[in-house]
C-alpha positions, 0 to 999 in steps of 0.5 A: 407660080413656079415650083421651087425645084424650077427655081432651084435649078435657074440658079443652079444650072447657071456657068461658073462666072469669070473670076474678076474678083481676082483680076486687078491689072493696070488701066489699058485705057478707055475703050468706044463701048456704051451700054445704052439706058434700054440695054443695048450694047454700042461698039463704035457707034454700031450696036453690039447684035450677038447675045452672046457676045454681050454676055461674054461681055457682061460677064467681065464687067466691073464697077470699081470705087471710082464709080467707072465700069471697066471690062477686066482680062487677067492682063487688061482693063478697059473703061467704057461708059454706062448711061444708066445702069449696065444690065436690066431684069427682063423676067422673074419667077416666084414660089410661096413656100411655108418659109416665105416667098422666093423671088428670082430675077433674070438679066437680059443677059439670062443669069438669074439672082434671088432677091433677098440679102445678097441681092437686094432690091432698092427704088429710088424716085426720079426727082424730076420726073417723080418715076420710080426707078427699081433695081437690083443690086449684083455682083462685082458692084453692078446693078440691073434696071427693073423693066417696066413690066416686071416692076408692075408685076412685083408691085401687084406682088407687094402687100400695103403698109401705112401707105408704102407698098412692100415686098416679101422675098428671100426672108427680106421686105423691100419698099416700092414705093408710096401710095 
């Protein structure tokens, strides 16, 4: 378990985040990067290797009401394709206090989210394969994949519930799935 003062500061200590909200220019048009289903970043058929890079990125990435995603300037905007979903939890922490369990999340592109309201965490079931696929919702209409482990890790978290598997964090309960 982590102290809360830990987990305070994770979500504290964090940059300030561009202002996208606020960026609305024209299309540009489309640009060669895929955010691949594990994660990796490929611009023009090579993988995107600077972690810094990616997060500077990610930091300016969108998914608007059309469903695309586009990396936004104050001046530009840049579709680019996404095979699954942009971002992936690759890590948690988590603190029980007398208030309730708290529960944040960290992208592979190391910002940190509390689950709770503001940052749900939903699973639906793969219909062919019948695999739950876990995620978090984010900001500016993202979402991030739950890795496999930390997916496990939550589910050894969740207490059972007439045969649905439920998590408590942040004040909410979020269903992982049956029995």
């Amino acid at each position: 378990m982590t102290t809360l003062n830990k987990i305070e500061s994770l979500l504290r200590d964090q940059r300030g985040a561009p202002p996208i909200a606020d960026w609305h220019p024209e299309l540009s048009g489309d640009i060669d990067i895929v955010i691949k289903a594990d994660g990796r970043w490929i611009h023009e058929g090579g993988e995107i290797k600077r972690h810094k890079l990616v997060k500077l990125f990610a930091s300016i990435l969108r998914r608007e009401e059309d469903g695309e995603y586009y990396l936004l300037t104050p001046v530009e905007k840049w579709r680019i394709t996404v095979e699954d979903l942009p971002l992936q939890i690759i890590d948690f922490e988590v603190n029980d206090v007398a208030s309730g369990r708290r529960i944040v999340v960290k992208t592979n592109v190391d910002t940190w989210v509390e689950l709770g309201k503001q940052y749900p965490l939903s699973v639906v079931t793969d219909g062919a394969t019948q695999e739950p696929q876990p995620a978090v919702q984010l900001n500016h209409g993202l979402q991030a994949r739950v890795s496999r482990p930390c997916f496990y890790n939550l589910v050894e978290l969740a207490e059972c519930r007439n045969e649905t598997m439920i998590l408590f964090a942040g004040g909410q309960e979020f269903e992982l799935g049956s029995v």
